[in-house]
GULUMLUM-523334 format. One line per field, with one value per residue (C-alpha): residue number from 1; z, x, y. Coordinates in steps of 0.1 Angstrom, whole numbers, always signed. Each point is the difference from the previous one (the first is absolute). Layout:
! GULUMLUM-523334
num <- (NUM	...) .
pz <- (Z	...) .
px <- (X	...) .
py <- (Y	...) .
This chain:
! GULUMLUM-523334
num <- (1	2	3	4	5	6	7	8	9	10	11	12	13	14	15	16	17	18	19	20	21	22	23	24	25	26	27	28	29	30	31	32	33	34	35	36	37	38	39	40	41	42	43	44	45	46	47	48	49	50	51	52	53	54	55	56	57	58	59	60	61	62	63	64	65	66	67	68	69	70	71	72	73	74	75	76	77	78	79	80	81	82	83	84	85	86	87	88	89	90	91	92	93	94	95	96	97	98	99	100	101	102	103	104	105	106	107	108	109	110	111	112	113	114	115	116	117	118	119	120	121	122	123	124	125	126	127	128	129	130	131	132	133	134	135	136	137	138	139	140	141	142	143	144	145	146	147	148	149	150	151	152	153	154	155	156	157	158	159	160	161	162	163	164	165	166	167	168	169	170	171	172	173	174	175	176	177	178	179	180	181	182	183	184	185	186	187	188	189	190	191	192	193	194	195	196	197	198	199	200	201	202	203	204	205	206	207	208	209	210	211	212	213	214	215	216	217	218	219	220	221	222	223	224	225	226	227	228	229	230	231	232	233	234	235	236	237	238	239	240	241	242	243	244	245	246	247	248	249	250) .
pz <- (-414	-17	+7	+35	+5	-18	+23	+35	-16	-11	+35	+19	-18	+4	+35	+19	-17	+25	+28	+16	+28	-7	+26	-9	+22	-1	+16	+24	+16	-2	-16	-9	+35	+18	+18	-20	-36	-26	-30	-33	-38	-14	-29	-23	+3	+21	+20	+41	+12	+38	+7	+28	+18	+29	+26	-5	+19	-32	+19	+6	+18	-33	+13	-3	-35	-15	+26	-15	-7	-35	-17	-21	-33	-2	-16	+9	-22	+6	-15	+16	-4	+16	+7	-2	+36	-5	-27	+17	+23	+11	+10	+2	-22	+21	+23	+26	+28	+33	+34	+7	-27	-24	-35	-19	-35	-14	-25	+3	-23	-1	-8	-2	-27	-13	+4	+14	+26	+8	+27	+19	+26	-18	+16	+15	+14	-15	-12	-32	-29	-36	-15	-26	-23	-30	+24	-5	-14	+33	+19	-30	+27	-27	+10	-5	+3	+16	-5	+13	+1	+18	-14	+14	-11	-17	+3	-25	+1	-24	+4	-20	-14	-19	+13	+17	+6	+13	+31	+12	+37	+26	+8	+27	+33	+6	+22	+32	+27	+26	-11	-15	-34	-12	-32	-10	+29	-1	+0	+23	+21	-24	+8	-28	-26	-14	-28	-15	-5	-21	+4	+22	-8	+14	-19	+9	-41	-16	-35	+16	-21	-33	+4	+11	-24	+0	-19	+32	-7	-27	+7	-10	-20	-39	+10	-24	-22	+27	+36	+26	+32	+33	+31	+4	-21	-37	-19	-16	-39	-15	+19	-12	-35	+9	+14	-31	-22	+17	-7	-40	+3	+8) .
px <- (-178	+12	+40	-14	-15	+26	+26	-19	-5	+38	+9	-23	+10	+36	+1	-23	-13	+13	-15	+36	+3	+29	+15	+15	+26	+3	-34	+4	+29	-15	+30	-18	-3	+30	+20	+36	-14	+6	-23	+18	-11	-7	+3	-21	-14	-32	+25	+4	+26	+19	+34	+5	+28	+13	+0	-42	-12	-19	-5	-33	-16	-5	-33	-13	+12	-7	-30	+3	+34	+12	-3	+34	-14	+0	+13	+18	-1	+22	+4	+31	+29	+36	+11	+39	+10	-16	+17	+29	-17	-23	-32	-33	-27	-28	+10	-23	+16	-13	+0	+36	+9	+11	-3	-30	-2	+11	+13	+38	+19	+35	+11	+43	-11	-28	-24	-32	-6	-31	+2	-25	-4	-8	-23	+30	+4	+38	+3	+7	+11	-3	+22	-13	+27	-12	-17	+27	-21	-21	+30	+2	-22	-31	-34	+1	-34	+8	-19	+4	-22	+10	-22	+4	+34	+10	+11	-5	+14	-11	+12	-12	-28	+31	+7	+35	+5	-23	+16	-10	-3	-11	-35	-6	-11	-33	+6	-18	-8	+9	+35	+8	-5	+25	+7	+34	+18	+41	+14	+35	+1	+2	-30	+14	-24	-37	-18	-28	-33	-30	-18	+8	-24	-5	-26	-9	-3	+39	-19	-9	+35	-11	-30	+23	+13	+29	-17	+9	+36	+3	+37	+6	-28	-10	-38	-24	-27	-24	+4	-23	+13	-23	+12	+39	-6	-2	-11	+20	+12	-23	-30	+1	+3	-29	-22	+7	-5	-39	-5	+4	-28	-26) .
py <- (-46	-32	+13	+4	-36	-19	+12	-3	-37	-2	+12	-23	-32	+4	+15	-16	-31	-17	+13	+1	+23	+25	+26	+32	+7	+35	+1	-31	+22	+34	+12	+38	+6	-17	+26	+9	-10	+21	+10	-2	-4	-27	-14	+17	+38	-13	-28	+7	-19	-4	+1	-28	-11	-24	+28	+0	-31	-21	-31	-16	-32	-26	-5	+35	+2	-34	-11	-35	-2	-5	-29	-12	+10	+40	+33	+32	+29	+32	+35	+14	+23	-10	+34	+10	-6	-36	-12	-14	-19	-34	+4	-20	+14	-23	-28	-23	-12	-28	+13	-2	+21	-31	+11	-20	+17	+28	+22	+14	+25	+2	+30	-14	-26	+16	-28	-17	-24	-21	-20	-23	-32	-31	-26	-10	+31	+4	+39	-3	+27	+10	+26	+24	+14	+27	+25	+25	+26	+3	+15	+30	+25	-6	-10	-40	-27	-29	-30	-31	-36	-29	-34	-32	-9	+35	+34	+28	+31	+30	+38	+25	-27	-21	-34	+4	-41	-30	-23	-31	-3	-30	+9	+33	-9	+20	+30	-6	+20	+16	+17	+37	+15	+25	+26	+16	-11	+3	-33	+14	+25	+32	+31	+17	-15	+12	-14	+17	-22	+5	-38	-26	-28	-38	-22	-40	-1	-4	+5	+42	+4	-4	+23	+27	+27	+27	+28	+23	-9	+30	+0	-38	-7	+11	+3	-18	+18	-11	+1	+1	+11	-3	+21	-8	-31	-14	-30	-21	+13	-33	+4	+39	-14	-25	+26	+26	-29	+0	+35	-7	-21	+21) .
């Protein structure tokens, strides 16, 4: 009973003590029922994931994803796998565009030079970019996490729960409405790709990264003695330690 209340506590405090509103993606877009989606494994023995790819329409209005926008302080987290077709290629994981179709923010892969981009509008509203090199391992056809926070003037960016590198950037523009909200989108004009996703998340709290663990990563990871995995999801390998340090109290 204590194991059980020390973790709905750990869980609680690190997840929502902000009371930020986060929105999984997966859900926002119906992605289980959308017509041309395919079912695959996930991650783990228990993981569902979906195959997606340009040719599926995974474009929504920002407004019925993000109701009140987002604000220029957030999160994305991602559990993905960059299947063999894919690996070649650039493609936006997430991206937010205006009305026009002028990119806003964004996350790019490119496949050529096997990095990350993160782009955004400044206040000034010049697109600006940061380049992410050291994510090689995410185009190995592995199940990767991707976790990114973007905090007034920087940009962190962990996969597979280790710190890949920290940029500076001018402070984000807040995305405002109206304007379109889009997931694995090609960045040329190439069908030919699919990536498989297991969580696509979007959180108004940039510290959401640190609570996240990669305990479904079995693949990547050495799991720790204690790991406590809700649903598709895990906690972080320290607040495991924290909650089985509880336990040997009682």
């Amino acid at each position: 009973m204590l194991l059980l209340l020390a973790a709905v506590v750990g869980i609680s405090g690190l997840t929502w003590s902000q009371n930020l509103p986060s929105f999984d993606l997966l859900k926002e877009f119906q992605v289980p029922e959308l017509r041309g989606v395919q079912r695959v494994d996930g991650s783990g023995p228990a993981a569902v994931a979906y195959r997606l790819n340009p040719s599926i329409h995974l474009r929504r209005s920002t407004s019925d994803v993000y109701p009140d926008g987002l604000p220029s302080d957030f999160s994305i987290i991602a559990t993905f796998k960059v299947t063999e077709d894919t690996a070649g290629k650039s493609w936006d994981l997430w991206q937010v565009s205006d009305p026009e179709g002028k990119e806003q923010v964004g996350l790019r892969f490119h496949g050529d030079t096997r990095s990350l981009d993160f782009f955004y509008t400044s206040p000034h509203t010049r697109k600006m970019v940061r380049t992410f090199s050291g994510v090689e391992r995410v185009f190995d056809g592995e199940w990767h996490k991707l976790a990114l926070s973007v905090k007034a003037d920087q940009v962190k960016l962990l996969i597979d729960c280790q710190e890949v590198k920290v940029e500076s950037v001018d402070q984000l523009r807040p995305v405002v409405l109206p304007g379109y909200t889009s997931i694995v989108k090609r960045a040329s004009g190439d069908r030919s790709m699919s990536v498989d996703l297991q969580q696509m998340e979007v959180s108004c709290d940039p510290e959401k990264v640190h609570s996240e663990g990669c305990c479904e990563l079995s693949s990547v990871v050495r799991l720790p003695p204690f790991c406590l995995i809700i649903g598709q999801k895990c906690l972080n390998p320290d607040v495991a330690d924290s909650v089985e340090a509880m336990q040997s109290w009682d």
